[in-house]
C-alpha positions in Angstrom: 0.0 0.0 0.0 1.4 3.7 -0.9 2.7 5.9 2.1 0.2 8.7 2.7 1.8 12.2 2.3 3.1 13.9 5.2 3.6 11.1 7.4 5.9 9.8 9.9 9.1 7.9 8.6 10.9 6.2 11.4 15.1 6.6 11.2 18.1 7.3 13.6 19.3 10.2 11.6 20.2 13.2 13.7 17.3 15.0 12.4 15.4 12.6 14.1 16.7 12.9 17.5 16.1 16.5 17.4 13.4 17.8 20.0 9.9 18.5 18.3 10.4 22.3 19.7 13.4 22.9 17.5 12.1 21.7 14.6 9.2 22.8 14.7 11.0 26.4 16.2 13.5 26.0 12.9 10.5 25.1 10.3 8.8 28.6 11.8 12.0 30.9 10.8 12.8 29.3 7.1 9.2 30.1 7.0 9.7 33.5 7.4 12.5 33.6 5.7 11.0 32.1 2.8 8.7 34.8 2.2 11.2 37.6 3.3 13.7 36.4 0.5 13.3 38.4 -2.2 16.5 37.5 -4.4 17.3 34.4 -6.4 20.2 33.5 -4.5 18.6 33.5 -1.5 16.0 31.0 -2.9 18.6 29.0 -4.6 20.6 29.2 -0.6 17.5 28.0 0.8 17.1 25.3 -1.9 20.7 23.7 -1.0 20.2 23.9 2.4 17.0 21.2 2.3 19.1 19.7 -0.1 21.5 19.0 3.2 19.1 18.6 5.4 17.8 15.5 3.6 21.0 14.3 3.3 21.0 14.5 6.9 17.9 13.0 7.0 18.5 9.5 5.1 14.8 10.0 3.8 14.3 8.6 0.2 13.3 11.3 -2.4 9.8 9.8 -3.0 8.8 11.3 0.5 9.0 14.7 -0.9 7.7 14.0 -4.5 4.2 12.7 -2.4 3.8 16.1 -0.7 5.0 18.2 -3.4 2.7 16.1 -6.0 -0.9 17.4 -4.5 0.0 20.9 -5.0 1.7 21.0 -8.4 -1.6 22.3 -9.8 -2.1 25.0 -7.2 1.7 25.7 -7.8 1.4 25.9 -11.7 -1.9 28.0 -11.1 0.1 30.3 -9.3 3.1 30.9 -11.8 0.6 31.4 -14.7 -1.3 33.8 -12.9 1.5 35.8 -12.5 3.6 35.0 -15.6 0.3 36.7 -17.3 -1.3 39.3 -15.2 1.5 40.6 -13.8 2.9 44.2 -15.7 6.2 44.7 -17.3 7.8 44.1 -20.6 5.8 42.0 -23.0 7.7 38.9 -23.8 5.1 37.7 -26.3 1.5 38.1 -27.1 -1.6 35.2 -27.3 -4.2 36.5 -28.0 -5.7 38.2 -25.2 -2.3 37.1 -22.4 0.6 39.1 -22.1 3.6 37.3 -20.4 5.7 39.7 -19.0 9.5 39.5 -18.0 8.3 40.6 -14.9 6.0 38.2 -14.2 8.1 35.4 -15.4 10.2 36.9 -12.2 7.5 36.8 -9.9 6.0 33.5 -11.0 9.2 31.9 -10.2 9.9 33.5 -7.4 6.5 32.5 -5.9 6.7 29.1 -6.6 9.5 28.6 -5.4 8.3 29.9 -2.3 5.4 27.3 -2.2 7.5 24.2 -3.3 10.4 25.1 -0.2 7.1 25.4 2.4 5.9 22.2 1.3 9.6 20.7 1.3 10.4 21.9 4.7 7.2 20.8 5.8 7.7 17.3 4.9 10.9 17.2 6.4 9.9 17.8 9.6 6.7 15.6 9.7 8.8 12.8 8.3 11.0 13.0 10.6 9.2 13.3 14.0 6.4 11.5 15.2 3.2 13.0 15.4 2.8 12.2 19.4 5.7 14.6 19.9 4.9 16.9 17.8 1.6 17.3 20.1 3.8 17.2 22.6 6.0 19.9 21.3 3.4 22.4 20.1 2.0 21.9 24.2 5.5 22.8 25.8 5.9 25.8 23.4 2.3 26.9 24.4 2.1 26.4 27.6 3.1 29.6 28.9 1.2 31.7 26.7 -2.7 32.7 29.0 -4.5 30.6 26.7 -7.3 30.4 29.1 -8.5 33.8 28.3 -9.5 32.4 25.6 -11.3 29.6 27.0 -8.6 26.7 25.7 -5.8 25.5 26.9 -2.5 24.8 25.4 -3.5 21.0 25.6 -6.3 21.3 23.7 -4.7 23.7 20.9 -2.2 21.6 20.4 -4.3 18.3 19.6 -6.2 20.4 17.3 -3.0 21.7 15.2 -1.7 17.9 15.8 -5.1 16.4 14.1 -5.1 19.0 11.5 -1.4 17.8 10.5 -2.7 14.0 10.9 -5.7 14.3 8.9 -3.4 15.9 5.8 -2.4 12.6 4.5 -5.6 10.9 5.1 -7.4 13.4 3.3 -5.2 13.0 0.1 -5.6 8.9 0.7 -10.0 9.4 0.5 -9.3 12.1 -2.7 -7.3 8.7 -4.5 -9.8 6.3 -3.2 -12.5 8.7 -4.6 -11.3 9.0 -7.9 -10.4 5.1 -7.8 -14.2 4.3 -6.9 -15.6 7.1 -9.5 -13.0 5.7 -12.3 -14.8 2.0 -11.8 -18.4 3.5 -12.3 -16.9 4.7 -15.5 -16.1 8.6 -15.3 -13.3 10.1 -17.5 -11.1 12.4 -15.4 -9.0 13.2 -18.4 -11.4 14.8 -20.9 -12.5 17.8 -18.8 -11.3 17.5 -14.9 -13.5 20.7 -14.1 -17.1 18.2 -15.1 -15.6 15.5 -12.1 -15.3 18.4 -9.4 -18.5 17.9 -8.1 -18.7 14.3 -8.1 -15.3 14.7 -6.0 -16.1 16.8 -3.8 -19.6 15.4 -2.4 -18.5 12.1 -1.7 -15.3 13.6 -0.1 -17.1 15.9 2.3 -19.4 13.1 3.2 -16.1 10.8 4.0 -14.6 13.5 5.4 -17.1 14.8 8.0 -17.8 10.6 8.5 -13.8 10.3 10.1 -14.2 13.3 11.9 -17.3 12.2 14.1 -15.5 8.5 13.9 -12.6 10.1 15.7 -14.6 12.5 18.1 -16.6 9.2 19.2 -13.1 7.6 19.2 -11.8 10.4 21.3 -15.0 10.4 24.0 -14.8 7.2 24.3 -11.1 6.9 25.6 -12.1 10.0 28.4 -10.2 12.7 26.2 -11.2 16.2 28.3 -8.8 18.2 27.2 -6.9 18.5 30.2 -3.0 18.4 31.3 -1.2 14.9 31.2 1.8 13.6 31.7 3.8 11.6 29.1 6.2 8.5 28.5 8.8 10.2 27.5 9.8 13.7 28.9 10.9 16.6 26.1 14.4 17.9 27.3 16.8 20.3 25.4 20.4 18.4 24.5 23.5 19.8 23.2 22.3 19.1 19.9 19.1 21.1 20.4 20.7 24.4 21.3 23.8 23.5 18.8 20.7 24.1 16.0 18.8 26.9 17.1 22.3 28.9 17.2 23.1 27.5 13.4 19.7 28.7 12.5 20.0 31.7 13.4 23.2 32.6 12.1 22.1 30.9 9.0 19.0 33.3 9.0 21.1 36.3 9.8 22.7 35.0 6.7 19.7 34.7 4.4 18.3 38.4 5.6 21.3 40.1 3.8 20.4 39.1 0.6 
């Protein structure tokens, strides 16, 4: 059976003994500093950096062609977009579109921007576990007064936790939707836009189906929500702090360009 995307991958690399926290604390700043980059260099640094990083890693490329592979549409919707609706120097004329220099530029720049969030996102989900992920989203929220707002940092953090597990089984219904629609006969190649609708009912019906599975699941185990106490207690090692200094020399780095 096919790996859903953004799922755990066990290793022993040292990405994988990293604490949650700094990975998820280092995933957060080449965030920003994807979308603060405004040069091609600094894309391209950013690019050879994950490059390292799975090296590091020891994950097999296929990992990242599952997570990028979803999106490619959104992706090449997005460079378009810009390639021809963005103002500048007309490379060429069809018709009514316009590509511009400067949105050849832009769309390119943007996409990049996409495909290294998705990238960097994959890494770190492949290479933690999703317990400790909860785990580490609690222990960086726990000191904020999240009971103002009538939550606590418990009950944030599951719900950021199940958003990240439900990713990969919401791609896995989409391909089992399109598998059961194929067999009834539908042509997804002639005109995708026609098969929308009798993707999306199904899916939303499947979809809201697991989430009152799991609520029930949840319930039924005496989930409230409230403070517990774990197997395995998150502490900071040499290795941890070693990081979070890299990263922010490295970002120091990135900023300049």
């Amino acid at each position: 059976m096919q790996e859903p995307v953004f799922s755990y991958v066990p290793g022993t690399s040292f990405l994988h003994k990293l604490d949650p926290r700094t990975k998820l604390a280092a995933v957060m700043l080449l965030g920003v500093l994807t979308f603060r980059t405004e040069s091609f260099f600094g894309i391209g640094v950013l690019f050879a950096f994950f490059l390292a990083l799975t090296s590091c890693s020891g994950l097999p490329s296929i990992v990242f062609f599952r997570a990028v592979r979803p999106m490619l549409l959104f992706i090449t919707f997005i460079f378009l977009a810009q390639l021809f609706f963005t103002e500048g120097k007309v490379l060429a004329s069809f018709w009514v579109l316009h590509p511009s220099i400067e949105g050849l530029r832009e769309g390119v720049r943007l996409s990049a921007r996409f495909l290294l969030l998705l990238l960097f996102a994959a890494l770190m989900t492949a290479t933690t576990d999703p317990s400790a992920i909860t785990c580490g989203i609690e222990r960086i929220l726990r000191p904020l007064p999240l009971h103002w707002l009538g939550v606590s940092s418990f009950e944030l953090a599951t719900m950021m936790n199940l958003s990240i597990a439900f990713l990969p089984l919401l791609f896995e219904r989409v391909e089992r939707t399109k598998a059961a629609q194929a067999s009834r006969g539908m042509n997804f190649g002639k005109n995708p836009f026609h098969a929308i609708p009798a993707l999306v009912i199904p899916l939303i019906r499947g979809v809201a189906r697991d989430a009152e599975e799991l609520a029930l699941a949840m319930e039924s185990r005496g989930y409230q929500g409230t403070r517990r106490t774990s197997m395995h207690e998150l502490s900071m090692q040499k290795r941890d702090w070693g990081t979070i200094l890299a990263m922010v020399f490295f970002a120091a780095f990135i900023l300049r360009f």
